[in-house]
MITI-373901 format. One record per residue: residue in three letters; y, x, z of N, C-alpha, C in turn. Coordinates in steps of 0.001 Angstrom, whole numbers, always signed. Each point is the difference from the previous one (the first is absolute). Layout:
N
ALA; Y; X; Z; Y; X; Z; Y; X; Z
...
***
This chain:
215
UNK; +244462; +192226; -106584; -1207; +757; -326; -1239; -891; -23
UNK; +136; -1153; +704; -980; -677; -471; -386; -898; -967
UNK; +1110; +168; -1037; -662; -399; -1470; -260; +1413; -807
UNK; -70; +970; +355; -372; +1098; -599; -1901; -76; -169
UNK; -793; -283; -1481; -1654; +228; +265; +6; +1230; -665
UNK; -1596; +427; +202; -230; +806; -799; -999; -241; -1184
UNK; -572; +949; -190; -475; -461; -1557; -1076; -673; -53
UNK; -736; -737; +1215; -1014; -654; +17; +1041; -1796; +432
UNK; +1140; +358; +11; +296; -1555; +419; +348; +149; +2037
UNK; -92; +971; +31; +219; -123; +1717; +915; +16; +610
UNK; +784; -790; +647; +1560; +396; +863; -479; +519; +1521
UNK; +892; +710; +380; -486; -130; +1213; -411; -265; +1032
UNK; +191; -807; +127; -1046; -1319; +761; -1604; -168; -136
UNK; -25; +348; -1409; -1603; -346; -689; -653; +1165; +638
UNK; +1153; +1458; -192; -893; +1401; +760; +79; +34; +1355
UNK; +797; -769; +462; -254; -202; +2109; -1245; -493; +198
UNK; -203; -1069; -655; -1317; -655; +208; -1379; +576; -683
UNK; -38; +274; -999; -1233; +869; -793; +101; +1340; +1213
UNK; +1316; +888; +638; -816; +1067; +1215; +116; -621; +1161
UNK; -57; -1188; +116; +9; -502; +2055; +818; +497; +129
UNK; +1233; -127; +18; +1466; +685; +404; +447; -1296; +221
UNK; -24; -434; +1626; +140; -1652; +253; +1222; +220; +286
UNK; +992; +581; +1343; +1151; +507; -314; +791; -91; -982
UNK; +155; +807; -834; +423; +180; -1105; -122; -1355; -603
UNK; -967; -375; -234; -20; -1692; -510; +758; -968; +62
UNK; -330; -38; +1884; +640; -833; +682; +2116; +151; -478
UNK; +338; +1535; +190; +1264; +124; -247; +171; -609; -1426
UNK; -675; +87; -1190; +764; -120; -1187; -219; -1337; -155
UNK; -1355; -1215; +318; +26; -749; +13; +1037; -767; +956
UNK; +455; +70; +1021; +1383; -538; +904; +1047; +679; -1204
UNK; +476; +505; -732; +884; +356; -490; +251; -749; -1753
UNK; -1289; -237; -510; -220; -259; -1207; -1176; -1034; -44
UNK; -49; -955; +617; -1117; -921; -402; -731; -475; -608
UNK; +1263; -393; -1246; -527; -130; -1490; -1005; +931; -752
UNK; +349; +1194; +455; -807; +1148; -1027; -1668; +14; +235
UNK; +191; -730; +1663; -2043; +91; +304; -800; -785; -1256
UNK; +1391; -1047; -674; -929; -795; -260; -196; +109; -1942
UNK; +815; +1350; -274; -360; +384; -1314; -1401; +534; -290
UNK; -375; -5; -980; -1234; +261; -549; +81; +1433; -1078
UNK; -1121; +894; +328; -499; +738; -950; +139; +0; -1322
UNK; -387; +749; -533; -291; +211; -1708; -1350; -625; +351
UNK; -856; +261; +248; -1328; -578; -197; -143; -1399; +717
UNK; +992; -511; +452; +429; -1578; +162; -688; -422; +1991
UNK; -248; +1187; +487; -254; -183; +1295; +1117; -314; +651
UNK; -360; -559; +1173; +955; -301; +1295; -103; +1503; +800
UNK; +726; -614; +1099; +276; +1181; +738; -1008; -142; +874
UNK; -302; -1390; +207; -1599; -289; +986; -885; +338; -815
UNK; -111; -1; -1159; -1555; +261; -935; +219; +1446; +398
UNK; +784; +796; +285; +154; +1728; +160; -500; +19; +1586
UNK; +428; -1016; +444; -696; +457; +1566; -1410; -63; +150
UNK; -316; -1377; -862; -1570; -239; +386; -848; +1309; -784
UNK; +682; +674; -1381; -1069; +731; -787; +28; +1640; +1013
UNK; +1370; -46; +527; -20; +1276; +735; -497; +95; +1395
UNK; -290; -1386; +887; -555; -386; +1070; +1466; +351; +1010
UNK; +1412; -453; -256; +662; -523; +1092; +415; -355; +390
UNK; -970; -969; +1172; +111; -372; +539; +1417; -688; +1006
UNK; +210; +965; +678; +1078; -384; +726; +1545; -53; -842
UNK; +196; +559; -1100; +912; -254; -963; +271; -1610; -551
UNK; -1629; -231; -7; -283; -1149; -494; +333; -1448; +960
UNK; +7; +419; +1016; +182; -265; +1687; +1855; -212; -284
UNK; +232; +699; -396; +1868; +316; +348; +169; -1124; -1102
UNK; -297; +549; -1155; +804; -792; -1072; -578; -1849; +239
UNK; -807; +71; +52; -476; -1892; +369; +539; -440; +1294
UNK; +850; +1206; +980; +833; -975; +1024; +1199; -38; -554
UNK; +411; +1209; -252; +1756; -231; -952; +202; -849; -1072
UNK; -774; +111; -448; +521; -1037; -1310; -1182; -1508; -267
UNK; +366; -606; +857; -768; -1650; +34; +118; -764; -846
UNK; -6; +216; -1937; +86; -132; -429; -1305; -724; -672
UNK; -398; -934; -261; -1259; -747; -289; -455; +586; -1577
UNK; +1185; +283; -1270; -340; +717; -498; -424; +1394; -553
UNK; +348; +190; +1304; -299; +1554; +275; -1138; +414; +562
UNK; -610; -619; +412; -837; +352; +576; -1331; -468; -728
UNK; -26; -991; -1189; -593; -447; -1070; +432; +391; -1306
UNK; +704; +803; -206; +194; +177; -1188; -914; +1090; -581
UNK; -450; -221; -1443; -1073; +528; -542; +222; +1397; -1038
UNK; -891; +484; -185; +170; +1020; -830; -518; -788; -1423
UNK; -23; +1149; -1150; -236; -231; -878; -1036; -746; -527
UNK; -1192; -25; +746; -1229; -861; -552; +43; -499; +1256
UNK; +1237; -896; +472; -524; -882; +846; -136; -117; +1565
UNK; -493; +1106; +212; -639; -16; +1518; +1228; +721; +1257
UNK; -113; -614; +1168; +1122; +9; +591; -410; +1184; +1449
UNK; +760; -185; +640; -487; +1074; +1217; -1453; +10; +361
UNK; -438; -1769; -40; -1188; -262; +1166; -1101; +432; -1190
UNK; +468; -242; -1453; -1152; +218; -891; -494; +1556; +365
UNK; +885; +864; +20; +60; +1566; +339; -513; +429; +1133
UNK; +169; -450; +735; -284; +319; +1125; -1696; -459; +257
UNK; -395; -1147; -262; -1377; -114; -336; -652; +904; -913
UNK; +363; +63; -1097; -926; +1053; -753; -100; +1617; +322
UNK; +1334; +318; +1070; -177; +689; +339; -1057; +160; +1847
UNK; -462; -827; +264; -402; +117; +1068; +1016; +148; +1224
UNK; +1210; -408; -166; +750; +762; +1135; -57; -1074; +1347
UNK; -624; -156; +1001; +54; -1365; +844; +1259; -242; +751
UNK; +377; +1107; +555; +1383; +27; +815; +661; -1036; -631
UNK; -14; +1047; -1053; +1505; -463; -1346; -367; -1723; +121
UNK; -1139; -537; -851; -350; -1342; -409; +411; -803; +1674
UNK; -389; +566; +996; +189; -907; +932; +1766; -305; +330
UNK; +168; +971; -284; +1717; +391; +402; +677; -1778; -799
UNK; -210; +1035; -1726; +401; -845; -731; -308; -1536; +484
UNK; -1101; -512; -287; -381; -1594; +641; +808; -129; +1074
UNK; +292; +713; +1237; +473; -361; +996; +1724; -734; -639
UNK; +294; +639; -1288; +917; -843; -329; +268; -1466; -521
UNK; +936; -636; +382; -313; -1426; -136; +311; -305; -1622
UNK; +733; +657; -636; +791; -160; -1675; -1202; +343; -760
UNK; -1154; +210; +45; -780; +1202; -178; -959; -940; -1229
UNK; +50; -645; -1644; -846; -630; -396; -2125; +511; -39
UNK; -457; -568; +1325; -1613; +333; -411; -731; +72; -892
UNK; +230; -1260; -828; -569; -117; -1095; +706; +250; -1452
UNK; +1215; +1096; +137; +43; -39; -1157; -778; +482; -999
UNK; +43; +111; -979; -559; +362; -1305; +486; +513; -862
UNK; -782; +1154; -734; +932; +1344; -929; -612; -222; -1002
UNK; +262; +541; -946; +344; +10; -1095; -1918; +215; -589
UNK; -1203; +132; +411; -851; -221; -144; -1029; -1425; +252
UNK; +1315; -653; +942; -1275; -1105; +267; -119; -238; +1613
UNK; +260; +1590; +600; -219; +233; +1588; +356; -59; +877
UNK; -288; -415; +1461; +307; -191; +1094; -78; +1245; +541
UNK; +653; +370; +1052; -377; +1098; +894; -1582; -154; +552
UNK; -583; -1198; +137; -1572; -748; +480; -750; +955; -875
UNK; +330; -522; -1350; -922; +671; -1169; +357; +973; -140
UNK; +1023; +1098; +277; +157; +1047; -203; -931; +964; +1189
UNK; -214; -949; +873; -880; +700; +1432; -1420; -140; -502
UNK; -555; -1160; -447; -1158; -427; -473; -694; +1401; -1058
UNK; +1106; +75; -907; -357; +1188; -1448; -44; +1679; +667
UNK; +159; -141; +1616; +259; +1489; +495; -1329; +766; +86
UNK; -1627; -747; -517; -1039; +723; -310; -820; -590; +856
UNK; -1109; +750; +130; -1241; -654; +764; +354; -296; +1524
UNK; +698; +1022; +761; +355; -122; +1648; +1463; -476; +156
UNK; +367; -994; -190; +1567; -790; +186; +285; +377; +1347
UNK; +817; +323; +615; +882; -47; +1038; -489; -1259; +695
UNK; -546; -456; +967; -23; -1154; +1335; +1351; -229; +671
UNK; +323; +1306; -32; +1248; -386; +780; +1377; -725; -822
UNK; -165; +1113; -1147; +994; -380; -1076; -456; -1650; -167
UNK; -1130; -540; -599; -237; -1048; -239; +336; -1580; +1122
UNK; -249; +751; +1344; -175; -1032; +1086; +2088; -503; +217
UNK; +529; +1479; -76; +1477; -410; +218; +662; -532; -652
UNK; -740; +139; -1627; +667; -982; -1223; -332; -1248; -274
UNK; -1492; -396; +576; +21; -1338; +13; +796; -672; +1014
UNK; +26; +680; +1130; +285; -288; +1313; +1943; -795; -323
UNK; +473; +600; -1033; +1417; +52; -661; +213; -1340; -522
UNK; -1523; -257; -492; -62; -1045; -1054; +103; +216; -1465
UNK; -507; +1554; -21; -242; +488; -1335; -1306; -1080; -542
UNK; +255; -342; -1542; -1176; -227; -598; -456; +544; -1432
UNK; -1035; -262; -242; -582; +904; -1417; +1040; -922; -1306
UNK; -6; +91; -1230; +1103; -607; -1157; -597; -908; -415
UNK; -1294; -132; +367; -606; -1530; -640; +32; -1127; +1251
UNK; +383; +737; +1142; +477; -1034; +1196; +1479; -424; +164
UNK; +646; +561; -873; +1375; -209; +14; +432; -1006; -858
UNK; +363; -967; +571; +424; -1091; -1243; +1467; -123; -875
UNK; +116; -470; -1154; +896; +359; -938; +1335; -337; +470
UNK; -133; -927; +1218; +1607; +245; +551; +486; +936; +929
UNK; -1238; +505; +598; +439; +1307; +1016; +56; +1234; -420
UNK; -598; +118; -1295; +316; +1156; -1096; +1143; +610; -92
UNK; +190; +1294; +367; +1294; +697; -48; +5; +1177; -916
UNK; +163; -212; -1601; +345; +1069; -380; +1270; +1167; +431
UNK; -505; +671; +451; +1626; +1108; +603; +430; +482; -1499
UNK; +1444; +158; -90; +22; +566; -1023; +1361; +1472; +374
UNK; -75; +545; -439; +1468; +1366; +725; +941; -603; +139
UNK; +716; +549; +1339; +1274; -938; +275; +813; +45; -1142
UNK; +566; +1121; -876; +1318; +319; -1048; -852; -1475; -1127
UNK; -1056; -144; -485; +9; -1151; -443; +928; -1363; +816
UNK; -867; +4; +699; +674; -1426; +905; +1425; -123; +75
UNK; +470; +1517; +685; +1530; -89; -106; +841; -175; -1046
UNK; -519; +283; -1026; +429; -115; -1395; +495; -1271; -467
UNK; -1486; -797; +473; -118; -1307; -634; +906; -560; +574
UNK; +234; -354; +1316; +828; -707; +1131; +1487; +384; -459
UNK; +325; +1380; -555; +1235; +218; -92; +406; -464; -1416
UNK; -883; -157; -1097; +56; -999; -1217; +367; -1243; +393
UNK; -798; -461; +828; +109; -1451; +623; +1710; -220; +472
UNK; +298; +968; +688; +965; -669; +681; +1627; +230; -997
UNK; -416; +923; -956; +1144; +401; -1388; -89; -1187; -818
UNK; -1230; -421; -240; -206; -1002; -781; +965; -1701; +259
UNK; -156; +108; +1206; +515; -812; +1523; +1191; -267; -382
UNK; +740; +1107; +433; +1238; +533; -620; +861; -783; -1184
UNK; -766; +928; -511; +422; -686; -1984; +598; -1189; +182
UNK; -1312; -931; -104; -437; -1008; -413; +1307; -1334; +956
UNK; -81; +547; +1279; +1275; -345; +790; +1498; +49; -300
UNK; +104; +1443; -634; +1217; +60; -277; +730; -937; -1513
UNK; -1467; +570; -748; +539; -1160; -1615; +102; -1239; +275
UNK; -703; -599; +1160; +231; -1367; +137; +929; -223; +823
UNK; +589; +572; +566; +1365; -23; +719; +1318; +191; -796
UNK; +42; +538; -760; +897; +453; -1270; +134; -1245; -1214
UNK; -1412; -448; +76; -11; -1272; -1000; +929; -1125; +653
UNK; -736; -499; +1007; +430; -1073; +822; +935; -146; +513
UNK; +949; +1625; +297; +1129; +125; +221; +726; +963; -56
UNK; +327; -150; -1325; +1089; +1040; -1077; +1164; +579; +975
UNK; +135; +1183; -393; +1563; +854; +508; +1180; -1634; -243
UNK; +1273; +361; +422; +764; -1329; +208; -558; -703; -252
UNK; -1218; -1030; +302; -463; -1006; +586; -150; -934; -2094
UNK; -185; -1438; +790; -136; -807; -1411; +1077; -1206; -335
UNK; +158; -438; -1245; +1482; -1068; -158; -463; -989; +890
UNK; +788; -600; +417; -212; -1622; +514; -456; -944; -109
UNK; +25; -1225; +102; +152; -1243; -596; +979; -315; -825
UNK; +985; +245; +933; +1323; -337; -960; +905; +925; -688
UNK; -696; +875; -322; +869; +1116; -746; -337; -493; -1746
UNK; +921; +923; -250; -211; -903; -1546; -1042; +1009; -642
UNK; -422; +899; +283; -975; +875; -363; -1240; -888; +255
UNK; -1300; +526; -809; -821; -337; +110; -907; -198; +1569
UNK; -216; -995; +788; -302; -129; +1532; -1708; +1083; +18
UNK; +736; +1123; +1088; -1178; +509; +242; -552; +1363; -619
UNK; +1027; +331; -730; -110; +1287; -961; +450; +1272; +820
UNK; +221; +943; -336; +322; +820; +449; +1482; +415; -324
UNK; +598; -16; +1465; +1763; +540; -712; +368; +1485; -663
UNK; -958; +1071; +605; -190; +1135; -574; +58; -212; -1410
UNK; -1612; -555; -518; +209; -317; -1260; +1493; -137; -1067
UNK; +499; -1039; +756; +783; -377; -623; +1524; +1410; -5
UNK; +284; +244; +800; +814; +1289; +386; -289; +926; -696
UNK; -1635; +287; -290; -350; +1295; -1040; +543; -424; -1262
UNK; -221; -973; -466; +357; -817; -1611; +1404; +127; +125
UNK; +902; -478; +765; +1330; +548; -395; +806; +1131; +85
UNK; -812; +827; +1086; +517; +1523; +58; -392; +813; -1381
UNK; -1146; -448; -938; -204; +673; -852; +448; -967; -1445
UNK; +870; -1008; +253; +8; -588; -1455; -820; -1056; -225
UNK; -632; -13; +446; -1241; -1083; -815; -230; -1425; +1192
UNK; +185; -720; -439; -501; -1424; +970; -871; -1292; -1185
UNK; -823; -346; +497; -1352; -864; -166; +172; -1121; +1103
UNK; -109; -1188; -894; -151; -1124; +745; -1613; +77; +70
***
C-alpha cells in the first residue's frame, strides 16, 4: 500500500507527514524506506511537505532514519532544498534542526541564483535576527560570497540517479565488447597452428559449419 498515490502524487507516507501522524510515519517509514524518498507530482520532497505544512517533528523522524546526505539535500523543482524552504518560510525550529545536520549543503544554490542567506535577506524590510544570526553562525553566505568551486548546484535526486545508472551501463558495455574482442568464445589459433596466428577459432568453425571458408 505504500506505492499506492493519489491524484496529487501522494503515497502514504507524503499524507503521514502533511497531518503530523509521526507514528504512523515512523511505522511505514521502518517498513518502506525507499518510498520517503519519492517525490510528488509537483516535484516536492517529503521534507519540502514538512517545512510548507510546519512538521516539525516528522521532519525530526525522517532526518534521523534515513542519513542519507542526498536526502536531506535533495531539491525540488526550481532548485531549492529543505533549508531553502524552511527559510522563506520563517520556520526557526525547522532551520535550526536541519543545520544541526552534518550532510546538510549551506550554501547551496537553486535554480535562481540563491542561497538560503539571500533567500533570508529578500524576506522584506524586518529579516529574522535570529533566523539570520543561526545561518551565518552555520557558515551560511550570500551567492556573491560563494566562490565558483564551493558552488553547489542541487539538482533532483531521479536526475542524478539516472545519470550514475547510465554511467555504470555504459561501464558495462564498453567492458564486455572489449572482453569479447580480446578474447573470443574458444579462445584464438596459436603460433603454430597452421591457421592464421591469433584469429579467432570460432570464426573459423562458423565458415565450415556453414560451407564457406576464406583464407
Amino acid at each position: 500500500m505504500c506505492l499506492a498515490r493519489d491524484r496529487d502524487g501522494n503515497n502514504p507516507l507524503h499524507i503521514a507527514a502533511i497531518k503530523g501522524q509521526v507514528q504512523v510515519l515512523k511505522e511505514l517509514v521502518q517498513t518502506r524506506p525507499h518510498r520517503a524518498q519519492v517525490k510528488v507530482d509537483q516535484g516536492d520532497t517529503i521534507l519540502h511537505l514538512c517545512a510548507k505544512y510546519y512538521q516539525l517533528d516528522c521532519l525530526e523522524l525522517l532526518l534521523d532514519v534515513i542519513p542519507d546526505p542526498d536526502f536531506v539535500n535533495d531539491a525540488d523543482i526550481d532548485g531549492n532544498t529543505i533549508l531553502h524552504l524552511a527559510v522563506f518560510e520563517k520556520r526557526f525550529e525547522m532551520i535550526k534542526h536541519v543545520l544541526s545536520n552534518s550532510k546538510i549543503e549551506v550554501n547551496a544554490v537553486n535554480k535562481s541564483g540563491r542561497t538560503a542567506l539571500d533567500i533570508h535577506s529578500l524576506a522584506g524590510n524586518s529579516p529574522d535576527l535570529e533566523i539570520q544570526n543561526i545561518l551565518l553562525n552555520a557558515g551560511a553566505k550570500r551567492s556573491e560570497q560563494v566562490s565558483v568551486a564551493e558552488v553547489k548546484h542541487l539538482e533532483p535526486s531521479w536526475q542524478a540517479n539516472r545519470r550514475n545508472t547510465l554511467m555504470v551501463v555504459a561501464s558495462l558495455i564498453a567492458t564486455m565488447a572489449f572482453q569479447v574482442g580480446a578474447n573470443p568464445p574458444d579462445g584464438v589459433w596459436p603460433d603454430n597452428s597452421v591457421q592464421v596466428a591469433g584469429t579467432a577459432i570460432i570464426a573459423y568453425s562458423t565458415h565450415i559449419s556453414t560451407g564457406c571458408f576464406c583464407m
